[in-house]
C-alpha positions in Angstrom: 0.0 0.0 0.0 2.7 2.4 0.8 4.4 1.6 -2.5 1.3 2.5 -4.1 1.4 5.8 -2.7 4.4 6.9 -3.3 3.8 5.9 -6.9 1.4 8.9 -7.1 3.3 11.7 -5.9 0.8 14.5 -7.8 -2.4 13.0 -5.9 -1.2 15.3 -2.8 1.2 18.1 -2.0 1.7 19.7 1.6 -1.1 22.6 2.5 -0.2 25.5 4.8 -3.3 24.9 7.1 -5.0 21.7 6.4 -1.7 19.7 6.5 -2.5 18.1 2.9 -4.4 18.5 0.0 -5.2 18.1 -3.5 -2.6 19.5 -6.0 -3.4 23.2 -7.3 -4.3 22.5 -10.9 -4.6 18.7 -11.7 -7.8 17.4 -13.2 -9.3 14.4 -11.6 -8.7 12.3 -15.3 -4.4 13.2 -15.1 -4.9 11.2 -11.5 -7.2 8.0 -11.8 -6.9 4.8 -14.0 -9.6 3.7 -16.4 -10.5 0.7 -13.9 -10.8 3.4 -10.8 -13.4 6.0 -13.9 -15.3 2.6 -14.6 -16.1 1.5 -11.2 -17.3 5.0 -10.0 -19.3 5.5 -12.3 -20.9 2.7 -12.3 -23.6 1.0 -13.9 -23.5 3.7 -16.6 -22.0 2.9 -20.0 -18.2 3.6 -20.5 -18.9 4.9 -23.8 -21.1 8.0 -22.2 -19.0 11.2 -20.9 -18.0 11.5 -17.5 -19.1 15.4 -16.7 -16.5 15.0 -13.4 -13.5 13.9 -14.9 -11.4 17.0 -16.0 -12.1 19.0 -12.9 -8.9 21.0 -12.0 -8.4 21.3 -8.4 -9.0 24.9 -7.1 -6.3 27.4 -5.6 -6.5 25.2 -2.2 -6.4 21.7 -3.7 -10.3 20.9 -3.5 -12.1 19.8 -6.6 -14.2 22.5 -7.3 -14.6 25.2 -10.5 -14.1 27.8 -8.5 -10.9 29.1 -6.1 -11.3 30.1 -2.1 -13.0 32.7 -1.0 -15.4 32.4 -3.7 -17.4 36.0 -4.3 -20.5 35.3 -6.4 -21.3 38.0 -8.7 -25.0 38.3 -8.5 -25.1 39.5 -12.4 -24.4 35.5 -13.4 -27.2 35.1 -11.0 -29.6 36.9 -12.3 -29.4 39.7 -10.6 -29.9 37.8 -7.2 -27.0 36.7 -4.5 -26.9 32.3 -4.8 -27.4 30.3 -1.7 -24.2 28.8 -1.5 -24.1 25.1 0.3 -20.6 24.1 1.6 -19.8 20.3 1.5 -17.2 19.4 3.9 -15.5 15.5 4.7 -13.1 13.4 3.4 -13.2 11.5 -0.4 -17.0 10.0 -0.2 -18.0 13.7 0.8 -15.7 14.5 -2.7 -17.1 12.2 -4.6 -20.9 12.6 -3.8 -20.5 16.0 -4.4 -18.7 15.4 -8.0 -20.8 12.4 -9.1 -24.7 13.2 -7.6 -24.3 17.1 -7.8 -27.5 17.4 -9.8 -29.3 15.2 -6.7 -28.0 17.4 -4.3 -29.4 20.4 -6.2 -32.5 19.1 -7.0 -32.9 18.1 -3.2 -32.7 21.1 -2.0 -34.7 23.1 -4.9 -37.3 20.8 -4.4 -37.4 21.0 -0.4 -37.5 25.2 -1.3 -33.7 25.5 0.7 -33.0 29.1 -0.2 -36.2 30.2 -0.6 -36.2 30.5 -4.1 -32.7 31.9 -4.8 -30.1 30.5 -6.7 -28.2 27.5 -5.6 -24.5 27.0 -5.6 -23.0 23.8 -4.2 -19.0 24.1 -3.5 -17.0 21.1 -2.6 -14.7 21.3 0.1 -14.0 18.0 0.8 -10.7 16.0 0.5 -9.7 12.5 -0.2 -8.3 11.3 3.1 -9.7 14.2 5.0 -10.5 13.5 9.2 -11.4 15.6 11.8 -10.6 18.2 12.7 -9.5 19.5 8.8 -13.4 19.6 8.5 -13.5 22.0 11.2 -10.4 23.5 9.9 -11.7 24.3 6.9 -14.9 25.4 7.4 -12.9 28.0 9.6 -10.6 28.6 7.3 -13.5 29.6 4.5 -15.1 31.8 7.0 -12.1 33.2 8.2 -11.5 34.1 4.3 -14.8 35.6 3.7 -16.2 33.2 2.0 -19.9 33.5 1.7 -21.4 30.3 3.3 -25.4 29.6 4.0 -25.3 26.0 4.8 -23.0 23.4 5.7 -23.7 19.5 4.5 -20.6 17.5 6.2 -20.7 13.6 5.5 -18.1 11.9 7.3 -17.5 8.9 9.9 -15.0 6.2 8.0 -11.9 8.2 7.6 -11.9 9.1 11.5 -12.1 5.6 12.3 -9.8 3.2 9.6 -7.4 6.1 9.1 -7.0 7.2 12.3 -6.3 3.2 13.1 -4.3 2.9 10.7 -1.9 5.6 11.9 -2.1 3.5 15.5 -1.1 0.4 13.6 2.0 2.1 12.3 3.2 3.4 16.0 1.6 7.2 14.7 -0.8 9.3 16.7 -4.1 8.4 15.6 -5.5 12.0 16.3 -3.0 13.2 13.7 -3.7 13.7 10.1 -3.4 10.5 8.1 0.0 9.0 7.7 -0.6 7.7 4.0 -1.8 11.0 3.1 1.0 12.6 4.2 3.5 11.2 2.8 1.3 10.9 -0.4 2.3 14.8 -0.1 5.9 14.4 0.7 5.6 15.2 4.6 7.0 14.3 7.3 4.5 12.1 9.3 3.8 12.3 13.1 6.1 11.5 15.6 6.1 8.2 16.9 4.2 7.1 19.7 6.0 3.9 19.6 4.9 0.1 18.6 0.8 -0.2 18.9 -0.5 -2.4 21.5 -3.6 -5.1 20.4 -4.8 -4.6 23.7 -5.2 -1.2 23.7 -7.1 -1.3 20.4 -10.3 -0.6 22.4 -9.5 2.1 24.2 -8.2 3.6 21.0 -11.2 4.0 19.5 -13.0 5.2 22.4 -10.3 7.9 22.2 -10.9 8.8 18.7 -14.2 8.3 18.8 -14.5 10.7 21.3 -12.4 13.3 19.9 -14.4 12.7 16.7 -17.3 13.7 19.3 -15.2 16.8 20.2 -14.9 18.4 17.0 -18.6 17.5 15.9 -19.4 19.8 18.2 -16.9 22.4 17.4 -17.8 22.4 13.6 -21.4 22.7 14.4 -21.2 25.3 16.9 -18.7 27.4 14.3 -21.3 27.0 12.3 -24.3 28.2 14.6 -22.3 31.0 15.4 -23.0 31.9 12.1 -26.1 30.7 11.6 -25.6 28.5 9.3 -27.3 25.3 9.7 -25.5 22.2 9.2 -26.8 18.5 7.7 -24.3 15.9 9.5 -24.5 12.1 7.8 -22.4 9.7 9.2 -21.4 7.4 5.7 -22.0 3.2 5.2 -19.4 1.2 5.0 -19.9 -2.4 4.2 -17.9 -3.5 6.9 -20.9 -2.6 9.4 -23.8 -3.1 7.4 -27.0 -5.2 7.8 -27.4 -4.9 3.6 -27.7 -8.6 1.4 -24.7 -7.7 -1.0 -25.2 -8.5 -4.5 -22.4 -10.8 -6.1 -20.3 -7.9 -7.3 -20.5 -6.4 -4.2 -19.3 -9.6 -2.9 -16.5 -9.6 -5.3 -15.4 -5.7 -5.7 -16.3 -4.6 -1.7 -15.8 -7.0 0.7 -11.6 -8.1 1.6 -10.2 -9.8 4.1 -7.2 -8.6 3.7 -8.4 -5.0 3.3 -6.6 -2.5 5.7 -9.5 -0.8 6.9 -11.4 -3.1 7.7 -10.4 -3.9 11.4 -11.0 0.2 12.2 -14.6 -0.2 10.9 -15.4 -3.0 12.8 -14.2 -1.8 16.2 -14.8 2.0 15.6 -18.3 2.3 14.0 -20.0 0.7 16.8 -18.9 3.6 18.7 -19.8 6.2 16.7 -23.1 5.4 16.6 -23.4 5.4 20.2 -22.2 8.8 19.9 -24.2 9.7 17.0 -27.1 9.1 19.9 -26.1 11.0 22.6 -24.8 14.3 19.8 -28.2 13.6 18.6 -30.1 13.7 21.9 -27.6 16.9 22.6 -29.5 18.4 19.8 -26.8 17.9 17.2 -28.3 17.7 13.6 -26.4 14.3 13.1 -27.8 11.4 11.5 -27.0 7.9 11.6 -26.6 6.9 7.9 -24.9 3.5 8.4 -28.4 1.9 7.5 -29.3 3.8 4.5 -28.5 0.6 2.2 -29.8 -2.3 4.7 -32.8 -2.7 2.3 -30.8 -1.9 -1.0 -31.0 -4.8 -3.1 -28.5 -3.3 -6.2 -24.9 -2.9 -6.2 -24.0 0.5 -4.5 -20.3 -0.1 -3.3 -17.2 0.6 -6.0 -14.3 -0.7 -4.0 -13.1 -3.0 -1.2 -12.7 0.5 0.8 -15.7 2.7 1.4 -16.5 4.5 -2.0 -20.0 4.0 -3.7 -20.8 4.0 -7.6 -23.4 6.3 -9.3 -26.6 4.7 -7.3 -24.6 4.8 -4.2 -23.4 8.6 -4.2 -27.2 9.1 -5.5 -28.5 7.9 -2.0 -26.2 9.3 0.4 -26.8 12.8 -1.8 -30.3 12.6 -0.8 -30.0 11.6 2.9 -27.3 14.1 3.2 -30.0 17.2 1.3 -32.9 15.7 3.7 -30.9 16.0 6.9 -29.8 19.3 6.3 -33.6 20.2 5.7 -34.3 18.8 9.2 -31.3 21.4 10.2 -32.7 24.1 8.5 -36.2 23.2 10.0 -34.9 22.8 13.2 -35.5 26.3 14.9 -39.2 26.7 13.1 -40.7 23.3 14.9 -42.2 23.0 11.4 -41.1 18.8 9.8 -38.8 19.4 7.0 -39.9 18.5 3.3 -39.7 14.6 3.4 -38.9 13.9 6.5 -40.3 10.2 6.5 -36.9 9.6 4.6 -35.2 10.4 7.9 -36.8 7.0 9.1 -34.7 5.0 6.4 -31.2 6.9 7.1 -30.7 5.9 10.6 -31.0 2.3 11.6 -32.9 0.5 14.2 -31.5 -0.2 17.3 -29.6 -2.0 18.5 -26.9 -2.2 15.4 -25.5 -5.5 13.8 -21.7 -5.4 13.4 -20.1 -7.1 10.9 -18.0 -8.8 13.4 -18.1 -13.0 13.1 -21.2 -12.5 11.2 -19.3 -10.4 8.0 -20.2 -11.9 4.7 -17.7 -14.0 3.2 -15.8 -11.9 0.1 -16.1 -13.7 -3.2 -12.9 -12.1 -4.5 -10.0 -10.1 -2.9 -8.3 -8.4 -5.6 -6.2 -5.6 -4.5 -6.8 -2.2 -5.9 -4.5 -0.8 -9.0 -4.7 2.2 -8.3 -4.5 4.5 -4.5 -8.6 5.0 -4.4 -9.4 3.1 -1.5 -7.5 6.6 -0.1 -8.6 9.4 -2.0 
């Protein structure tokens, strides 16, 4: 895996604030492999276009048309200032943005978010991305003047395999990602020395609850601002009640996958804190369930990225939770809020511990996607 990475030095390159990021300039086509395009975008024809695929990254290394702070001219409105919808997280944040952008603006057009006005989605999400560089950014935009009126952050997988897979290499698993940095040519954290499988428990409760932590820093930035905020934590088909399909079976699930272990012991605990942010009054929503009753093919890789159904989904959980957000303060039920009932999953959760369906094929990726 680490061979891989170092393979594909212009995925990353060192950022002044958020530790790493996508490189200034690079389209999305100059960094992926025809296998990694294919599997994405998923079940649609390779012969069609792929509207994503030459994206540059912006001035700060997110995948977006336009660089940070972004001022709107209200003439290419039509005359009227756009409600501009920040999506923050790591690379299924990225990628639901880039592949069900048209969902997420059709959500929230149809749910009347804005009011009527324009609607501008910008991504600022990362491949490889965990807390707190979604806090940091989202005060790094602000701090910038960028013009912000709601906040959709989708996280959950990164905080747990990444940050457990820093622990397995003897790194801090509160520090940014170790792959990721030296994807970028950084030096990674200091040591904490050789990891103990003892203590792997007590890891995650620590990053769990630092996960906690800056949950409820990013949403308290944010209602400092009043901006509401729609929180999903992501599936992953390591903790997942869903009947996978015999692709799935093949493509998703891996033994020998290196994130699997941090799912397994880590996403029980989030959603036990996903409850008590919840019952805090948190707009977070357990989203681990949203594909329990999903009988097609949704997962692209043995990692935690979904194809074109997939990012479809979590685009419109992510657009209905923000709608409760936005609801929130009026006491009035946000436009489809049955939905909310299929997001977050009945108590109490099945882990894929012991019980994990067996993999049909474990073919290792060609390509660094599971990461970015």
């Amino acid at each position: 895996m680490l061979r891989q990475l170092r393979s594909h030095p212009r995925k990353a390159t060192a950022h002044p604030l958020l530790a790493f990021s996508g490189v200034p300039g690079v389209s999305l086509r100059e960094t992926m492999t025809k296998k990694r395009i294919a599997s994405l975008n998923a079940p649609l024809d390779d012969s069609r276009p792929v509207p994503w695929l030459d994206q540059e990254a912006n001035n700060h290394g997110f995948y977006s048309p336009h660089d940070f702070p972004w001022q709107p001219d209200p003439a290419d409105f039509g005359g009227e200032s756009p409600f501009v919808v920040v999506i923050l997280g790591g690379s299924v944040a990225h990628w639901m943005n880039l592949i069900a952008a048209e969902d997420i603006r059709n959500g929230l057009k149809e749910r009347g978010v804005g009011k009527g006005r324009p609607l501008a989605v910008l991504n600022a999400a990362s491949g490889g991305f965990k807390q707190p560089q979604a806090l940091l950014t989202l005060a790094m935009l602000l701090a910038a003047g960028q013009p912000i009126d709601a906040v959709i952050l989708v996280d959950g997988f990164n905080e747990v395999a990444l940050s457990h897979s820093n622990w397995l290499q003897g790194y801090d698993p509160l520090a940014p990602s170790a792959e990721h940095l030296r994807m970028a040519g950084t030096k990674v954290p200091s040591s904490a020395g050789r990891h103990d499988d003892n203590k792997r428990h007590e890891t995650m409760e620590l990053v769990v609850e630092h996960w906690g932590r800056c949950t409820r820093l990013t949403h308290d930035l944010c209602g400092s601002q009043d901006i509401p905020i729609g929180h999903v934590v992501q599936p992953n088909q390591y903790y997942s009640g869903k009947t996978f399909t015999a692709e799935e079976r093949r493509i998703a699930l891996s033994d020998t996958s290196p994130y699997r272990i941090g799912v397994e012991s880590g996403y029980p605990l989030l959603a036990d804190k996903t409850v008590t942010l919840d019952a805090d009054g948190y707009n977070v929503a357990d989203a681990t369930g949203l594909f329990d009753n999903v009988t097609e093919t949704v997962y692209a890789d043995n990692c935690c990225h979904y194809n074109v159904p997939g990012n479809t989904a979590i685009a419109r959980a992510a657009v209905t939770v923000l709608d409760q957000g936005i609801n929130a303060t009026t006491g009035s039920a946000p436009a489809g809020s049955e939905g909310l009932s299929s997001i977050k999953p009945a108590r109490p959760r099945r882990s894929n511990v012991g019980n994990r369906p067996k993999a049909t094929g474990d073919t290792p990726p060609d390509d660094v996607y599971p990461l970015w």
